[in-house]
N, C-alpha and C positions, 0 to 999 in steps of 0.2 A: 682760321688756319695760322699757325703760327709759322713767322716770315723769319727769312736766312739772306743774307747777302752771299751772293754769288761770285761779287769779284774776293770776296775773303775767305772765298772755300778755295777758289781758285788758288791764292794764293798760300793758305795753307797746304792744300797739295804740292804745289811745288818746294816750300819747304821740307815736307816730310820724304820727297824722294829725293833730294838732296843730303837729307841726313841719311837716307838710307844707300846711298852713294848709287842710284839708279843712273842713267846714261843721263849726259849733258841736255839732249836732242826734247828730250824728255819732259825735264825739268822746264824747257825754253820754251816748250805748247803752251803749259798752263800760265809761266808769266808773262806770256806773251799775250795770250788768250785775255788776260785780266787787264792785263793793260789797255787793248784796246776797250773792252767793256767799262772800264773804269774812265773812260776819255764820253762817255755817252749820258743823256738823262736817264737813270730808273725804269719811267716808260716807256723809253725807246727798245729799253733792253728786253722788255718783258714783254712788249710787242712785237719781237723780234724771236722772241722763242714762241710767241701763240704762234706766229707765223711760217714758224721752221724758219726762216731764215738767216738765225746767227750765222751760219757759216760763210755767206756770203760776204762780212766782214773778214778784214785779213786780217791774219792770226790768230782765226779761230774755226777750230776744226771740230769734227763728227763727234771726238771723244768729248771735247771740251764742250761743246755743246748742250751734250747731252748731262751734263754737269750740272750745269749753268739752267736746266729746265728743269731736273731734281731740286735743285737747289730753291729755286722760285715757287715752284711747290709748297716748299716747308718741309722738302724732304731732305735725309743728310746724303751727298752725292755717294752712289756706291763707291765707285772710285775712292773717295774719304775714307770710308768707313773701311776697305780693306786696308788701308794707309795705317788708321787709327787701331787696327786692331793687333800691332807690333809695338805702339806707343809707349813710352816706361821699362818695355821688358829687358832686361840685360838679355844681350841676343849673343855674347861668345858665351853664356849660362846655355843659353834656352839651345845653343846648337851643339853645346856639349852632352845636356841633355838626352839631346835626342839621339845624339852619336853612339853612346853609354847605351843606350834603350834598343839599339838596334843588336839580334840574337844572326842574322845570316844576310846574306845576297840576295836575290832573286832575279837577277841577270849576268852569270858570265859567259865565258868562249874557252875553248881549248883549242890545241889543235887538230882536234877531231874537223872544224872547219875554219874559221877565218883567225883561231888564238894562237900565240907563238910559244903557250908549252900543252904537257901533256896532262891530263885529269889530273893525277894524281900531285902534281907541283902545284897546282892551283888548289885541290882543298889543303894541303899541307901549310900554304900561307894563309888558308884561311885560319887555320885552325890555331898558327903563330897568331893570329889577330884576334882572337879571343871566339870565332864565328860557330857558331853551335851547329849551322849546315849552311850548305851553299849548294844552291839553284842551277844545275848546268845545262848553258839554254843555246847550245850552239843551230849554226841557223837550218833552215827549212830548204828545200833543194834548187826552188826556183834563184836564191839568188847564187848563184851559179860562180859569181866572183871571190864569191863567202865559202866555196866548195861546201854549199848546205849539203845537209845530209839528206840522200834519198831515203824512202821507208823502210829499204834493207841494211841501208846501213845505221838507221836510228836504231832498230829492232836489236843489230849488234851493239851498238852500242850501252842501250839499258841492258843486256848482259853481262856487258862491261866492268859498266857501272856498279850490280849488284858482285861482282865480285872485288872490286877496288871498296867496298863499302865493307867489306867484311875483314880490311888489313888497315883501317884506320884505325886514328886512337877511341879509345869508348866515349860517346856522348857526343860525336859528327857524327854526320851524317850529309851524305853530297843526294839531293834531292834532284830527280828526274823531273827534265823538262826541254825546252826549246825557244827560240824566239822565231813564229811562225810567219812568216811574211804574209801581209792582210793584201790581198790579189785587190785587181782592179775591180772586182763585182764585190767586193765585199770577203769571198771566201775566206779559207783558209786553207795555206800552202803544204796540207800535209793529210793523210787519210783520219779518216773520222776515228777510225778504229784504235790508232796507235797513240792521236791527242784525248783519246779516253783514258789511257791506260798513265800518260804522264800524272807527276805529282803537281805541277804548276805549266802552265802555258803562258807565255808574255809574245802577244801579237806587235807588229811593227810596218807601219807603212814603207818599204825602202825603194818603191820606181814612182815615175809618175807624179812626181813632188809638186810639181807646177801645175799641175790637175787644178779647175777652175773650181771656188768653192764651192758649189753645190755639188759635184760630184764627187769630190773631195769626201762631202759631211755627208753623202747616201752611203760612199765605201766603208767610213769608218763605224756608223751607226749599224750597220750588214753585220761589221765582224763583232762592235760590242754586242750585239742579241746571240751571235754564237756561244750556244751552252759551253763550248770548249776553250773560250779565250777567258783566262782570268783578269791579265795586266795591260793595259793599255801602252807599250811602248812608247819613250820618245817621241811622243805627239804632234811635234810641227819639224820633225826630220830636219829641224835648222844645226848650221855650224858655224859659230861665232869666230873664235881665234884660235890660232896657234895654242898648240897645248905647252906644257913645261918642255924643255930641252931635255932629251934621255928618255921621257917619260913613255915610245914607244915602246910596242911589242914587237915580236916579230911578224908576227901577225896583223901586224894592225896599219898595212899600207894603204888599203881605204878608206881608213881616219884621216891617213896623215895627206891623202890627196885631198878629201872633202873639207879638211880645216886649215890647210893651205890655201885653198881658192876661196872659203867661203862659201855659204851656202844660207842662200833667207826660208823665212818659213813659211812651211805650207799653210793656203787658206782654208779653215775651216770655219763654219757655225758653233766657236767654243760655245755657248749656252746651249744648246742640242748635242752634243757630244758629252760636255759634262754632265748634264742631266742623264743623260740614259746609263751614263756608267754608273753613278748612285742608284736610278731606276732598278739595274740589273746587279748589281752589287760586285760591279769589275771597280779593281784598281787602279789610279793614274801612277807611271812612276814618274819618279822625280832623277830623271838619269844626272849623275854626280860626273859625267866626263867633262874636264875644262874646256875641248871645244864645242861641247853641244849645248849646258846650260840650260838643257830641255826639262819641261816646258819655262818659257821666260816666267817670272817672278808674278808677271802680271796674271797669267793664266791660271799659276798657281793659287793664287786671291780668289780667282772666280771660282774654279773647282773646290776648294775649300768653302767657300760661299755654297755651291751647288750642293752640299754635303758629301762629296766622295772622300775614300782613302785614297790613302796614298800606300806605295813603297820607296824605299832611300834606296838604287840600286847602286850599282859602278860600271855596270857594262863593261866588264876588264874583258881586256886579251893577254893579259898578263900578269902574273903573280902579285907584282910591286904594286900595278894598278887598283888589287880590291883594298888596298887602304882609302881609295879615292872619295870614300862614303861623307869624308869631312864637308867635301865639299856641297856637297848636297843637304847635308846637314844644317851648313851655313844659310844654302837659299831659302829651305825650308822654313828655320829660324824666322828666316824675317820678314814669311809671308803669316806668319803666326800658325806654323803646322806643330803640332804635340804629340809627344807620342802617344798618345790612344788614337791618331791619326794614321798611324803608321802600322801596317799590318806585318813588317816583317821586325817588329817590335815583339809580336805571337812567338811562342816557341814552334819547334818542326811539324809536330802533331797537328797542332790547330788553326795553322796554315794550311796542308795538307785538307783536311777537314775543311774549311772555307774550300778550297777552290775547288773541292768535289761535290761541293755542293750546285754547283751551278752545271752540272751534268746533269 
């Protein structure tokens, strides 16, 4: 078996999220982690992982731990290995890349429910931004804060829709869809009938966020096996900071309350949720809003690991905001996402074509 030092993995880790400018908090597990391992004999350490009991040491914890037992192995820590797998890359290239590579959206708002303009202002900046179609995914009825759309008023709306589609410029196209609230059983917040007939669905956990993980990871696994959900929404419903100054909509007072107070993130079983979404051949986005940061950097590792796509959305409520894609771009970059990653990198058609295939 070939042998690895663990307090060097350790501490390589913490190097490499330090260059990758990841949170202080972060950086401070694993050198801290090593340090105390590095204060110990060889054997103690290694008896201490047959044992399970690294953690019982201070400053060292479940993640690091579990490092530190790869590592011993002879195996390279996952955690590394998603680390090493941005290593070298020029990442303002690889996120310009990917920004260049992106053809549409697949999450906006109007103010059909919680967006502060109307359809046609929102694909008209799309179309200023180079976007070949955009996704419009206004919400589902139950959330009721969001003025979701009931199924009569959705039904008008792809009316709407198909006639605002016929006075754009040639080569847009605004693609029918929703962002369906994933209910507490799993469901979905809208008739089977009418999310047959959308071009994309992007489900979104939005009550209940503090649900204990296991039934957290029954709800979510419920809506990814739904034939009708293609995108897995903003994943752990978290909200980091304050977004830019100016940068609201009008629409967008539930942002600006939720990124105001903060908000942590839901727990789920990410290794059983990313699985099943490669399983079932649903999408993770990667939401581009600077309060949400959804899903964190780390997650993004794993799901990339797990084999799933992605999409780069912006979840705008306004015009200004579907440039927001950079920023997504950026995380993506330096979790080592590519565009063959990214499915709204596809042009409208075979987009369209993916998500009907999972009906």
């Amino acid at each position: 078996m070939t042998t690895r030092d663990p307090v060097a993995d350790l501490r390589r880790i913490a190097f490499l999220l330090e260059r990758a400018n990841e949170a202080t908090y972060r950086v401070r597990a694993f050198r801290s982690a090593a340090k105390a391992l590095a204060a110990l004999p060889a054997e103690e350490v290694a008896s201490r992982a047959a044992a399970g009991s690294l953690t019982k040491l201070s400053g060292v914890g479940d993640v690091t731990a579990r490092c530190v037992s790869e590592s011993l192995a002879g195996e390279e820590p996952v955690y590394l290995r998603r680390l090493l797998a941005t290593e070298g890359v020029d990442l303002d290239d690889a996120a310009s890349q990917l920004r260049q590579s992106l053809r549409g959206d697949c999450h906006t708002h109007s103010e059909w429910s919680d967006g502060g303009s109307p359809i046609e202002e929102m694909a008209l900046a799309a179309v200023e931004l180079g976007h070949e179609y955009m996704v419009l995914t206004d919400h589902s009825p139950t959330l009721t804060v969001a003025r979701g759309l009931t199924a009569d008023r959705l039904r008008k709306q792809l009316d709407y829709v198909a006639s605002v589609n016929e006075a754009l410029p040639e080569g847009f196209r605004i693609l029918t869809g929703i962002e369906v609230d994933i209910l507490a059983d799993g469901s979905l917040d809208q008739e089977d009938e009418l999310l047959a007939q959308l071009d994309v669905v992007v489900g979104s956990v939005h009550s209940n966020l503090r649900d204990e993980s296991a039934k957290m990871t029954k709800r979510m696994l419920t809506a990814i096996a739904n034939p009708h959900l293609d995108i897995l929404g903003h994943c752990t419903g978290r909200m980091v900071k304050k977004r830019p100054q100016g940068a609201e909509g009008e629409g967008d007072r539930g942002h600006r309350r939720a990124s105001r107070n903060g908000r942590p993130e839901s727990q789920f079983d990410a290794d059983a949720v990313f699985a099943a979404c490669a399983e079932y051949g649903k999408a993770v986005e990667i939401n581009s809003r600077p309060e949400r940061q959804d899903p964190p950097k780390r997650l993004i590792r794993k799901a990339l690991e797990a084999g799933c796509s992605f999409v780069i959305d912006t979840d705008a409520h306004a015009p200004g905001q579907l440039d927001w894609q950079r920023f997504g771009c950026e995380r993506a970059a330096l979790c080592g996402v590519l565009p063959e990653h990214v499915l709204n990198s596809w042009p409208a058609e075979r987009l369209v074509e993916w998500a009907r295939s999972h009906d």
